[in-house]
N, C-alpha and C positions, 0 to 999 in steps of 0.2 A: 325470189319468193312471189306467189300468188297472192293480187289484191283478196281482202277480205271482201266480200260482198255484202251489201247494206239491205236485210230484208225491212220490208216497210210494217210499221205498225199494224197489226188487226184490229181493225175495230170493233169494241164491247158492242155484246149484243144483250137486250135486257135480258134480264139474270145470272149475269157472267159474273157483275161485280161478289153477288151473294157466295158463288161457288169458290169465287177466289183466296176469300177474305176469310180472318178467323177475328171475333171482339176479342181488342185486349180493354180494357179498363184500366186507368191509372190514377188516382186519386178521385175516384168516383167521375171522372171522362173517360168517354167511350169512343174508341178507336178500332178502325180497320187495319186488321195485318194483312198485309199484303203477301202473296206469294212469292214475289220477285225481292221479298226483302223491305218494302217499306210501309210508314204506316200514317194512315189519313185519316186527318180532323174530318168527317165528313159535315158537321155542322157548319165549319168556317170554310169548310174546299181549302186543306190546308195537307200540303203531301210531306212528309218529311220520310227523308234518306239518309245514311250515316256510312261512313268513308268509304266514298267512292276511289280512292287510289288512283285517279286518272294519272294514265302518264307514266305505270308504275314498272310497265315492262321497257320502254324507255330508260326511263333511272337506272335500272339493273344494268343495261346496255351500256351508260356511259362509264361505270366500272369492270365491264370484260365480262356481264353473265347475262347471255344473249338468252331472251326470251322470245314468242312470235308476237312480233308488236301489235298486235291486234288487239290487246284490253281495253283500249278505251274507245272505240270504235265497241266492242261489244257492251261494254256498258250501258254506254249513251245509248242503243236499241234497245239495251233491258229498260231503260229511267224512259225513251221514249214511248214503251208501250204501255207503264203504270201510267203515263201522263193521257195517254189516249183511252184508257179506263175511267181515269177518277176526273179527268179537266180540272186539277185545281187551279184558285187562284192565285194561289202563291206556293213557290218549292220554297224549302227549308232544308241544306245540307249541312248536315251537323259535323263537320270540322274533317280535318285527312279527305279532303275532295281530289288535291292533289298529292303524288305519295311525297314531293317535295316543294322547295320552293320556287324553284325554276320551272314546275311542270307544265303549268301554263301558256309559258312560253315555247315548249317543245310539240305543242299539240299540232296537228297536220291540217292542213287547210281543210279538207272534208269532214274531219272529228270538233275542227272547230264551228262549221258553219251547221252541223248539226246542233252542236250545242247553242248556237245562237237562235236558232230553229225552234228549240226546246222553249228559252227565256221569252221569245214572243207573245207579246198580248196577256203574259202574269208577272206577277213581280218573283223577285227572286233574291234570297238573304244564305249569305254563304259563314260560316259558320267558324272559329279559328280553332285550328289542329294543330298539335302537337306536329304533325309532319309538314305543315302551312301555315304559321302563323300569321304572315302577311296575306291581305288579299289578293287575289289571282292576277295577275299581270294580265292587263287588255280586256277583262269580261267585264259583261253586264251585272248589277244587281249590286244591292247593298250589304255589308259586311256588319261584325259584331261578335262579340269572345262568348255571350251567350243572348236568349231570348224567352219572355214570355207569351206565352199563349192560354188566357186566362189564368187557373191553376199551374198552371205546367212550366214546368222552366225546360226549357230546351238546352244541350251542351254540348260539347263533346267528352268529357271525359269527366265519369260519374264523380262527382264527391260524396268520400265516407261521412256520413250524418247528418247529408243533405235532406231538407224536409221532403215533406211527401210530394209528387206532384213533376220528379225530375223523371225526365226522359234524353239520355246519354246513349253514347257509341265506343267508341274508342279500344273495347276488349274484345269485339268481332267472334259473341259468343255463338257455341255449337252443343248440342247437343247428342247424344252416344245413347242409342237404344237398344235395347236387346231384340233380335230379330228372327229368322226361321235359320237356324243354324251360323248366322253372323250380327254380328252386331251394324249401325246403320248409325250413321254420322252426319247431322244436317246442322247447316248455318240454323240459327233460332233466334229468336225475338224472347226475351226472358223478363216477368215479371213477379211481380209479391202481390200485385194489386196497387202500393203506394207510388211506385217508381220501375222504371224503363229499362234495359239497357236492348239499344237495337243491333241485329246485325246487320258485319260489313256489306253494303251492295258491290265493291268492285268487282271486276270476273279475277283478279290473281291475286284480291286479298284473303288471306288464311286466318285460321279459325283457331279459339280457345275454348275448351267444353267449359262451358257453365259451373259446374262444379271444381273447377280447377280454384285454389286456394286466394287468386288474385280476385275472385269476385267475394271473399269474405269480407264482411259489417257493411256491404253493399244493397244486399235484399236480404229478407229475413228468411233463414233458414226455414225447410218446411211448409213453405208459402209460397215456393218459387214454382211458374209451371213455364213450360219450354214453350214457344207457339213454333214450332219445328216446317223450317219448307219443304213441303213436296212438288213436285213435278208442275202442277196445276193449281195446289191448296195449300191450307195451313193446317199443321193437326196440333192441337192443344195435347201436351202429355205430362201432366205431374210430376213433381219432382222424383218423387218414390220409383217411379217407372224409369228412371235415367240412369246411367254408369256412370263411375268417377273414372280416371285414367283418362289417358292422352284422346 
């Protein structure tokens, strides 16, 4: 197999941030949706990501279903180019960073010393996931099952009748539009206005349409709007505008 090749961040150029982003609001805070999947406090410079899966084509390998182990290597340049947009000072990854508990350990010396690359000169709070509960073997940054930030409690995996204010991961929601003779399927950021759920940033984590029954007494129905990725942006689309099914 052919190394993957490591393209170097582009640096933001003023008015990139504007183009990129879509506001989400969460309990009356106002937050940047990212196009790449994440979303930033910009008052506090405060980036948060939700399961990144590193290591997740690895894992499949060490049970006999070879994937091209290039995901975490492509991640880390997805999370390395929102960090060279936003310069926060602190990442917050909201839990499933690795798709296991060994992952950490399986990282390659180049995916690793990027990611150390990354943790330089901010802090950095990693987040406990269902598929990680323990902290990452050998990284930098401090750990925690959840977190506030002001209003906002930060998590990984939403709770039913949690107050307002949560911003969770863990259902790696998507969104299903209707389109110019097909329908069109993107990762999405989903909210009510009171609470969060973000999607997954990994490159071979998979998706659950927003409307699929596991995000019921989670957001209020009718209130829900997609902040859907595109290419470049983010397009806000109403819940009314979305298809249920797979």
């Amino acid at each position: 197999m052919t190394a993957v090749k490591r393209k170097a961040p582009v640096e933001a150029r003023p008015g990139d941030i504007g183009r990129m982003h879509s506001h989400v609001t969460v309990a009356g805070v106002d937050l940047l949706a990212d196009f790449c999947g994440a979303l930033f406090h910009e008052a506090d410079r405060v980036l948060l990501v939700a399961d990144l899966h590193l290591e997740k084509g690895s894992s499949f390998a060490r049970r006999g279903l070879m994937l091209p182990p290039y995901d975490t290597a492509a991640t880390l340049a997805k999370l390395a180019a929102v960090v060279m947009r936003t310069r926060p000072r602190l990442v917050v990854a909201l839990g499933d960073s690795f798709h296991d508990r060994a992952g950490a350990t399986r990282m390659g010396e180049a995916d690793r010393a990027a990611l150390h690359g990354l943790q330089a000169g901010r802090d950095w709070l990693w987040l406990a996931g269902n598929h990680d509960p323990a902290p990452p073997a050998g990284l930098a940054g401090d750990t925690a099952e959840d977190w506030h930030l002001g209003p906002l409690t930060l998590r990984h995996e939403p709770a039913p009748g949690a107050s307002p204010g949560e911003i969770a991961g863990h259902l790696h929601p998507v969104a299903i539009v209707a389109g110019a003779g097909s329908a069109v399927r993107r990762r999405c950021f989903v909210s009510d206005g009171a609470r969060c759920i973000m999607p997954a940033f990994g490159a071979y984590a998979g998706g659950l349409n927003f409307r699929h029954p596991a995000f019921a007494g989670l957001l209020k129905d009718g209130r829900r709007i997609a902040h859907a990725l595109g290419r470049d942006r983010v397009y806000a689309i109403p819940e009314s505008r979305c298809l249920a099914g797979a």
